[in-house]
N, C-alpha and C positions, 0 to 999 in steps of 0.2 A: 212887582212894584204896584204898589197902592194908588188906586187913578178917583179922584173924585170928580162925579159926571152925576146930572142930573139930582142932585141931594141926595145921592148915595158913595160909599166908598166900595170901590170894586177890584177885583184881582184874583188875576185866573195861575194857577197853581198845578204844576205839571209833576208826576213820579215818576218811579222806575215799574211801577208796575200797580194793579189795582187793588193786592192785600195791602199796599204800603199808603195808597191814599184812603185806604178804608181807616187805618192805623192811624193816620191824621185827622180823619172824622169826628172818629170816637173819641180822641184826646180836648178837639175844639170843641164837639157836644158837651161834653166834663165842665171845662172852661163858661162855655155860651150859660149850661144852666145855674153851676155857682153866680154870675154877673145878672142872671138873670134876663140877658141881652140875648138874643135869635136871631141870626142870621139867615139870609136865605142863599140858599146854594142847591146847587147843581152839581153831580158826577156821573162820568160816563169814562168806563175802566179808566186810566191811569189819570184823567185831568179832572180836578175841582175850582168850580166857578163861584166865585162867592161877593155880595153885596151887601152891604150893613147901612142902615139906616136908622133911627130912634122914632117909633110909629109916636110915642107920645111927645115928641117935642114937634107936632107936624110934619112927618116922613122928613126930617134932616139931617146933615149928618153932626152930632156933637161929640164931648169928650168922650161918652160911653161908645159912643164907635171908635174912634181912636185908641180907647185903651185894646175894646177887644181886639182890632186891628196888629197892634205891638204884642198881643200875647198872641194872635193866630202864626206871624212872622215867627216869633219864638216856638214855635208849635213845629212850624215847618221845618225849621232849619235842625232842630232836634230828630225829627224823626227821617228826615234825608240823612241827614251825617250819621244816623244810628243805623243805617240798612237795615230798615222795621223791615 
């Protein structure tokens, strides 16, 4: 679940194992550069820590983090249900 704290949206995201959150990586990289929007994040084997922010509206969080947020969810639930 998406926690917004400090003018970031955050949420730590757990696998079955570290090829499968790499498989999620790579999908959200895809996504982040299409939007143009970058997140920052963190992985260590199976968990991904991730915070989104918009550096050009003042590090806040706006619609372009929410959408990317709705596509990272949809990112995730794909590739857990799909045993990557």
């Amino acid at each position: 679940m998406w926690q917004e704290k400090d003018n970031k949206l955050k949420r730590s995201l757990t696998f079955k194992d570290f090829k499968q959150a790499m498989a999620f990586i790579n999908k959200v990289a895809d996504v982040a550069e299409a939007m143009d929007h970058h997140p920052w994040w963190s992985n260590v084997y199976n968990k991904v820590t991730i915070e989104l922010t918009t550096h050009d509206a003042g590090n806040t969080v706006t619609a372009k983090d929410r959408q990317l947020a709705k596509r990272i969810d949809e990112i995730y639930d794909e590739v857990t249900s799909s045993g990557f």
